[in-house]
C-alpha positions in Angstrom: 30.3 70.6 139.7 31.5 72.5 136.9 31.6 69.8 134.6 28.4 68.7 135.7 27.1 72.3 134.3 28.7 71.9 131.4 27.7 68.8 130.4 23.8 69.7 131.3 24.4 73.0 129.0 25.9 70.5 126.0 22.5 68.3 126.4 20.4 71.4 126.4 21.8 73.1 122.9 22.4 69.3 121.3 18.4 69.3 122.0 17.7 72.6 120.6 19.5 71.7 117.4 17.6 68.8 117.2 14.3 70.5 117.5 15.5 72.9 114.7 16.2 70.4 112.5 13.1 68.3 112.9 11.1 72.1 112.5 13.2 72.5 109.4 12.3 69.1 108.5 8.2 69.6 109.1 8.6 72.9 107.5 10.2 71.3 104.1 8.1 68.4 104.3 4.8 70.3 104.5 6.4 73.2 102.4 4.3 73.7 98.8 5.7 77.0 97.5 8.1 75.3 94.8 7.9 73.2 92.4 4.6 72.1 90.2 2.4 72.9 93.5 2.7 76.5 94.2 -0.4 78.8 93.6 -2.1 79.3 90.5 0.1 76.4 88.7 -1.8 74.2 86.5 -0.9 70.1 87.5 -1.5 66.9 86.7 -2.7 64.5 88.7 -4.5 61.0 89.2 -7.0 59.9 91.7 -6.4 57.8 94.4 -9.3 58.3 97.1 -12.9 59.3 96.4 -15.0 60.6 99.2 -17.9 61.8 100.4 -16.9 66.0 100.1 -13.5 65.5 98.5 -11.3 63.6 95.7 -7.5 63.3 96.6 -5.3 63.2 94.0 -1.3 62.4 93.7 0.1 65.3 92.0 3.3 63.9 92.7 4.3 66.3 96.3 4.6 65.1 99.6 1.0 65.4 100.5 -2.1 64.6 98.1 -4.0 67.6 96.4 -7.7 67.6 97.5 -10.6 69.2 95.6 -14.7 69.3 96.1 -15.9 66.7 94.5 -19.0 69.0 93.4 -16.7 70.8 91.0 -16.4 66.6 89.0 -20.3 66.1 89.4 -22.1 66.3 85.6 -25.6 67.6 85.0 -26.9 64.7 86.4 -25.2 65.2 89.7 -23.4 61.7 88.6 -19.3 61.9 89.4 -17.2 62.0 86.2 -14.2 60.3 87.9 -12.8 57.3 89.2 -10.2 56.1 91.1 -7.0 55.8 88.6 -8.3 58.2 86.6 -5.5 61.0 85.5 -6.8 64.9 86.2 -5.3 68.3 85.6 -6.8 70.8 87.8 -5.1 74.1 89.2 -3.3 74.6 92.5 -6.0 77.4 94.5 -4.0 77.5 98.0 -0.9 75.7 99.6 -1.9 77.2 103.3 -1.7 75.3 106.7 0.5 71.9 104.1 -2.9 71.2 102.9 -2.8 71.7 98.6 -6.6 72.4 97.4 -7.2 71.8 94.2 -9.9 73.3 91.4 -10.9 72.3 87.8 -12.9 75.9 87.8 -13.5 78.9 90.3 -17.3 78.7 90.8 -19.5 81.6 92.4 -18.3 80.4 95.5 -14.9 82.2 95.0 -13.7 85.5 96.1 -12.8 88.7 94.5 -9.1 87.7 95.4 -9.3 84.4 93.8 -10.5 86.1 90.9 -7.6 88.1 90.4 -5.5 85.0 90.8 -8.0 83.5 88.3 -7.1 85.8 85.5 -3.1 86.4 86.4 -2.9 82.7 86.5 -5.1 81.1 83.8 -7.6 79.2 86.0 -10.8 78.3 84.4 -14.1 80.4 85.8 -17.8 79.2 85.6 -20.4 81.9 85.4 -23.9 82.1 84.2 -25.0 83.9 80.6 -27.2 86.3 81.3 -27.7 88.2 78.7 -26.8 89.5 75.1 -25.7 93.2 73.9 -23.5 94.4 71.0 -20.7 92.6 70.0 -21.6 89.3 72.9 -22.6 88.1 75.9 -23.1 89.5 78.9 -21.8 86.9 82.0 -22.4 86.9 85.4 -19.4 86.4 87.1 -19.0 86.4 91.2 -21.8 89.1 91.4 -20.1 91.0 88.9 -20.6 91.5 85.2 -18.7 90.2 82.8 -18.2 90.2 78.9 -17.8 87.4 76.2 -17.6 88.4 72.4 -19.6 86.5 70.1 -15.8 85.5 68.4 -15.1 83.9 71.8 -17.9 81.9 73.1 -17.3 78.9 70.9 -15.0 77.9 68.4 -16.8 78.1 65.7 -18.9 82.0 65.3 -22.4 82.5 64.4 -24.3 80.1 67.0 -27.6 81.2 68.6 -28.1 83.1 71.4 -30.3 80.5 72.6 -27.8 78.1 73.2 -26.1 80.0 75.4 -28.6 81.5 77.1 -29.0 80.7 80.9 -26.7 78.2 80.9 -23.6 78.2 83.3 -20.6 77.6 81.4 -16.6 78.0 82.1 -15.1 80.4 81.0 -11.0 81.7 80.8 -10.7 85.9 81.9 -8.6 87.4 79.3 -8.8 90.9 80.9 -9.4 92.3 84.1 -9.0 96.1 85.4 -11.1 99.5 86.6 -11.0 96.5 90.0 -13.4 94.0 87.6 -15.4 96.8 86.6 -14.2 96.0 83.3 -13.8 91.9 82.8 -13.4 90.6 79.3 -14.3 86.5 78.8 -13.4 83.5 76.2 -14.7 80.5 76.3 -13.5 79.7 72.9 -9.7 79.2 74.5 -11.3 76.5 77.0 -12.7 74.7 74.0 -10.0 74.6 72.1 -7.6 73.5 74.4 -10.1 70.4 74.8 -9.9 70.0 71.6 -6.0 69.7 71.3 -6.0 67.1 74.3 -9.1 65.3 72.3 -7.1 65.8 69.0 -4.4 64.1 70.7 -6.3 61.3 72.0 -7.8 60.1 68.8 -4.1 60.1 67.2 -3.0 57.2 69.2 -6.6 55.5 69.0 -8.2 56.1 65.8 -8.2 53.7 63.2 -9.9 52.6 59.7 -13.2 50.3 60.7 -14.1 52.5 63.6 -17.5 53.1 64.3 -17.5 56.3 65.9 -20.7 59.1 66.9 -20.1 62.5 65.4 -21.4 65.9 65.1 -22.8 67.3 61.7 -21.4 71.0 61.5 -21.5 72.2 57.5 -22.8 70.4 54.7 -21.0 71.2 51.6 -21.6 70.7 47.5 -19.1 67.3 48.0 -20.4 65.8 51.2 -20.8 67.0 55.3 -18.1 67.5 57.7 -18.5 66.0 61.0 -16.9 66.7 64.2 -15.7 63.7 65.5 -14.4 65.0 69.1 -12.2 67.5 68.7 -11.5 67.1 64.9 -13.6 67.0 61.7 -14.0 64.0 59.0 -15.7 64.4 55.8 -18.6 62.7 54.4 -18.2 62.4 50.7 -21.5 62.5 48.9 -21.3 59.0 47.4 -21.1 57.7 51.3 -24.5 59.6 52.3 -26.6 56.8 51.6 -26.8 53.9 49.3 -29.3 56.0 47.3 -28.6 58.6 44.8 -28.1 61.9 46.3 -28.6 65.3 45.1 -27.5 67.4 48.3 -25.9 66.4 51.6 -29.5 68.4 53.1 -31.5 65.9 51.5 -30.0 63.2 54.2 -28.3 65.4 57.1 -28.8 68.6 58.9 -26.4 70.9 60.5 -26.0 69.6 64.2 -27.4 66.3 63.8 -25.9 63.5 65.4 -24.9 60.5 63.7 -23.2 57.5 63.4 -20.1 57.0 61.2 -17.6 54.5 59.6 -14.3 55.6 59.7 -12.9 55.0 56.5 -9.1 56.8 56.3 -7.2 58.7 58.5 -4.5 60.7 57.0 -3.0 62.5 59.9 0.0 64.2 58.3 -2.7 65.9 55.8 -5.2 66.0 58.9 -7.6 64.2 56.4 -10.3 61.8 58.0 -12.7 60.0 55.5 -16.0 59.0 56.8 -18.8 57.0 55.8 -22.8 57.5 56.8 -24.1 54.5 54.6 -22.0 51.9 55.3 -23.5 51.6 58.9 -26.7 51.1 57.2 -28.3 48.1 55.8 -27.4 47.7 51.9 -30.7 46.8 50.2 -28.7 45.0 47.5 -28.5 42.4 49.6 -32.2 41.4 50.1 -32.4 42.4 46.2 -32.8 38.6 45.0 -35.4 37.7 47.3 -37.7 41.1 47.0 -37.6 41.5 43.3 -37.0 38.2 41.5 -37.2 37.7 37.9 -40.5 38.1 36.3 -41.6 40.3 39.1 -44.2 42.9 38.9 -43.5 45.9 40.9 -43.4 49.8 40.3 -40.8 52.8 40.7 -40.0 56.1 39.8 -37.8 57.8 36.9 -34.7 59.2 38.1 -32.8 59.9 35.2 -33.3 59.9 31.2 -30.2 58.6 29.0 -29.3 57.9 25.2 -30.0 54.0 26.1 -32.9 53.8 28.1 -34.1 54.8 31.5 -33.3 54.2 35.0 -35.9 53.4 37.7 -36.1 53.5 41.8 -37.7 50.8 42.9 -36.6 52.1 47.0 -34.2 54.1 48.4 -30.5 52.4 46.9 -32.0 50.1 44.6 -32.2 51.4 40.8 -32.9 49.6 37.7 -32.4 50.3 33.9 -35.3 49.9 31.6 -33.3 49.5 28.2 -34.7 51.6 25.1 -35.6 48.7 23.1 -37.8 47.6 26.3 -39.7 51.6 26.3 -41.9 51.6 22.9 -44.0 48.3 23.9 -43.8 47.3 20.3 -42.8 50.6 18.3 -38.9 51.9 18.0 -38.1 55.1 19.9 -35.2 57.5 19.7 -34.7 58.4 23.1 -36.8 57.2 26.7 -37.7 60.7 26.6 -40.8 60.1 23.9 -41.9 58.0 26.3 -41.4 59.1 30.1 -40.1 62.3 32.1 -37.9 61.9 35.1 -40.7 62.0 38.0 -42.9 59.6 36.2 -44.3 56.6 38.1 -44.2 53.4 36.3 -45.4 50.1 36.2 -42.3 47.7 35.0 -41.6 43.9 35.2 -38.0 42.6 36.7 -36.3 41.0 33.5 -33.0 40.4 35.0 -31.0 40.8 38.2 -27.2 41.0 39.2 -26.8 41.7 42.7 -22.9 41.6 42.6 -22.7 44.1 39.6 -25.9 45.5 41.4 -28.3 45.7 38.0 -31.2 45.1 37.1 -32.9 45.0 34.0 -36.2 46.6 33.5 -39.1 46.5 31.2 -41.6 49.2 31.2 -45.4 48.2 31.0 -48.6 49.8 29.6 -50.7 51.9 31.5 -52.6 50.0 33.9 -55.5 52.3 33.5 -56.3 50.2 29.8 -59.1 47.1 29.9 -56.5 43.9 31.2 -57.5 40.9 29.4 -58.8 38.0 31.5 -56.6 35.1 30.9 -58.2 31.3 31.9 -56.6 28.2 31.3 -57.2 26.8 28.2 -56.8 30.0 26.3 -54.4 30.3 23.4 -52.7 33.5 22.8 -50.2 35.2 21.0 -47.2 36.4 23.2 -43.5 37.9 22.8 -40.5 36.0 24.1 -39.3 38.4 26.9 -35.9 35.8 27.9 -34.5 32.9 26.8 -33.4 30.7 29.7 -31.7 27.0 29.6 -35.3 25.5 30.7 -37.3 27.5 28.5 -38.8 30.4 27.8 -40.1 33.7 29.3 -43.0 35.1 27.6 -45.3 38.3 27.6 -48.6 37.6 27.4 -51.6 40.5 27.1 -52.6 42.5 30.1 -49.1 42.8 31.2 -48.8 39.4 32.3 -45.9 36.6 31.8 -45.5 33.1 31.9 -43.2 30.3 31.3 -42.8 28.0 28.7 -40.3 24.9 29.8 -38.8 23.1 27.1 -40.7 19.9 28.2 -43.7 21.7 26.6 -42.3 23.1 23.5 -43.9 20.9 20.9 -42.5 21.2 17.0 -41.4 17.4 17.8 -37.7 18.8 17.5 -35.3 18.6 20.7 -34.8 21.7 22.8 -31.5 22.3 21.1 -30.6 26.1 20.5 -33.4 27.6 22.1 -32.1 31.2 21.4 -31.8 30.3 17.7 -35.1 29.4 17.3 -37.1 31.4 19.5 -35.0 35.5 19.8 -36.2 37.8 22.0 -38.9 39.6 20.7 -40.4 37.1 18.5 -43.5 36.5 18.3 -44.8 33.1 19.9 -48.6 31.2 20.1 -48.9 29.2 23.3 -51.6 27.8 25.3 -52.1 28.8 29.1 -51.8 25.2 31.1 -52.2 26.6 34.5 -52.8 29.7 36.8 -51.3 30.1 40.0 -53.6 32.4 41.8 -51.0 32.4 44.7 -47.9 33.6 43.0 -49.5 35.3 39.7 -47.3 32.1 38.0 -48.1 30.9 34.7 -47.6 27.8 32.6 -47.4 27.9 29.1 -47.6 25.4 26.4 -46.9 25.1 22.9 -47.2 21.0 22.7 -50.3 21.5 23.8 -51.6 23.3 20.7 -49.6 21.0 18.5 -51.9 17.6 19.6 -54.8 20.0 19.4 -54.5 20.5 15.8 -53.2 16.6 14.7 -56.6 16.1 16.8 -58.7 18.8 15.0 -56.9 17.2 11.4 -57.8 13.4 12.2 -61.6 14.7 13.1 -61.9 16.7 9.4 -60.3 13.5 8.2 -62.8 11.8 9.7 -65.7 14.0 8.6 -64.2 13.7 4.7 -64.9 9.7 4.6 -68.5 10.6 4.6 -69.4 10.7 8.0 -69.3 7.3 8.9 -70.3 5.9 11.7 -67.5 3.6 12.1 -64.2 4.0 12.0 -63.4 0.1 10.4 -60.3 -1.0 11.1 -56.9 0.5 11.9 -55.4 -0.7 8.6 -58.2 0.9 6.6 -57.5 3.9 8.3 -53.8 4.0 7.3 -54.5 3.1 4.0 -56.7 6.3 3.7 -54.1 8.4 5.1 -51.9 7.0 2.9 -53.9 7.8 0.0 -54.1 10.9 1.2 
């Protein structure tokens, strides 16, 4: 009987200790006091389940962290995670083994929590409600809070417009007189974004990157652009593929724009940007919209020594050479002729789109009587050019036409065309044709040549007395020989 007693004790403490330990057990198991999970510690985490109320995330502790999934909604109401995506959010309570979870303390939270909000770090949203000297005033849980102007962004001197109304996070730097006296700075939120973008674009940034920016100063040598978290600079000759005098005459301060990355320097924390090569370059079409010969009209952008240069459009420039300014008198300098401003008329004399010139020659003012030109017509022109198939030449009213070598007379062969004809020589030709279509003309200096053996055999003719007959070929050859 005894033993039987004894024996039923044994069972009774060997199950007590057994219940201890499994309590122990549960206790350490739920437990989140130590470690990365205990209140107020800031964790990192990644999503594994999304639902309807709440997003559970593995911070790595025996149970999953949990937080509303209102706090990751965007303006939109649209969610800004996914499962696998990594989060760092802070621990608000460890109570009952359940770990909740915020990126912010909204409205929602107490007085408490705000306490633990500023001893621990935790990010608060509140709502800019107004503006007094030296910042902002915030409302924060019912109470009211400040924000210098130093510590609403990272960079000073926005508008209080941008701020105004809007709810925004917000770190509490000091808290006392029982948050009669709460101090803001949202400047240390942003720039601790900035670090982790910073830190980002190291491992994934690279030349040939075409990246969106921010415009925040424009500068004598080109614009700095924020680029998420860090700033790249446009240089001045990158603007545009124009001439430009100031970076405000293409960007303005908060624009947004898209950007070519173009160095990355990270030791010297130098990023080189460009704005126009994500544009079009109009040197390429250059060939096509102003051929030789062309007739078109610009503006003068600058005055030098040896002539003038000309915008045709935005990036594409030409030079009208002095000797191609006086129109038939010698001039010093372009500037007895034009002023920088001046709109001209000029005609396309040459084009190199992989040099990217163009050679110019000014015209007269259009507002002078044009001659009519008509086929037939023989004029008196000035060689503009001096190709391998003939000749380019001026004709009156601004006009120019082409003289191929099969319609040089002289009976001589083509040979050295630029030995007999220079530029700027005078030249008598006869208009062949007119192409209404493509303001084309052909020129010919054969022509004229049979004209006058013609004209000569007719006074020849008229010499012999006027005869109505010619007689025979070998009387005529005999008079010409005689002659």
């Amino acid at each position: 009987m005894a033993d039987e007693e004894h024996h039923t004790s044994r069972e009774e403490h060997m199950r007590e200790n057994d219940e201890e330990d499994f309590a122990s057990l549960f206790e350490a198991a739920t437990s989140t006091t130590e470690g990365p999970v205990q209140k107020d510690n800031k964790v990192e985490g990644t999503v594994v389940s999304i639902g309807e109320e709440w997003v559970f995330v593995d911070i790595g502790a025996k149970s999953e962290g949990s937080i509303a999934r209102d706090e990751l909604l965007n303006e939109n109401r649209e969610l800004t995670v996914k499962v696998g995506d990594p989060l760092t959010a802070y621990v608000v309570s460890t109570k009952e083994g359940e770990i909740l979870l915020s990126v912010k303390m909204t409205a929602a939270a107490s007085e408490e929590a705000l306490r633990d909000a500023y001893s621990s770090g935790v990010p608060v949203e509140g709502l800019v409600s107004g503006e007094r000297k030296g910042g902002y005033v915030v409302a924060l849980f019912g109470k009211q809070a400040f924000c210098p102007y130093s510590q609403m962004d990272i960079q000073s001197g926005g508008k209080a417009e941008d701020y105004m109304g809007k709810r925004l996070v917000f770190r509490i730097t000091e808290y006392s007189e029982r948050g009669r006296n709460i101090v803001l700075s949202r400047r240390e939120i942003l720039e601790e974004e900035r670090l982790k973008q910073v830190a980002e674009l190291k491992q994934s940034l690279r030349p040939g990157d075409v990246i969106r920016g921010t415009v925040q100063n424009l500068a004598q040598f080109g614009a700095f652009v924020d680029i998420g978290g860090i700033e790249g600079l446009i240089p001045m000759s990158e603007l545009a593929w124009r001439r430009v005098g100031e970076a405000s005459d293409v960007l303005s301060q908060g624009e947004q724009v898209t950007v070519l990355v173009t160095d990355v320097d990270w030791e010297n924390r130098r990023i080189s940007l460009s704005l126009k090569q994500t544009l079009e370059d109009p040197w390429n079409l250059v060939d096509q919209k102003y051929p030789e010969q062309r007739l078109t009209s610009g503006k003068v952008t600058r005055l030098m020594n040896f002539g003038a240069f000309v915008e045709l459009e935005p990036g594409i420039e030409g030079l009208i050479h002095v000797s191609n300014l006086g129109m038939g008198r010698r001039i010093n300098h372009p500037k007895e002729v034009l002023s920088e401003g001046d709109k001209v008329e000029v005609r396309v004399l040459s084009v190199d789109r992989a040099a990217r010139r163009m050679g110019l020659e000014l015209l007269a003012d259009r507002s002078e009587p044009v001659p009519e030109l008509n086929e037939g017509d023989v004029v008196t022109g000035v060689v503009d050019s001096v190709k391998d198939y003939g000749l380019f030449v001026s004709l009156p009213g601004n006009k120019s036409g082409l003289l191929h070598v099969s319609e040089i007379g002289g009976g001589k062969p083509a040979g050295d065309l630029r030995g007999r004809f220079p530029a700027g020589s005078s030249i008598q030709v006869q208009i062949l044709a007119i192409d209404q279509a493509t303001n084309k003309i052909s020129l010919s200096t054969r022509t004229i040549d049979v004209s006058k053996e013609q004209a000569e055999f007719k006074d020849f003719v008229s010499a012999k007395g006027g005869r109505s007959s010619f007689g025979t070929l070998g009387d005529l050859l005999k008079d010409k020989i005689k002659t």
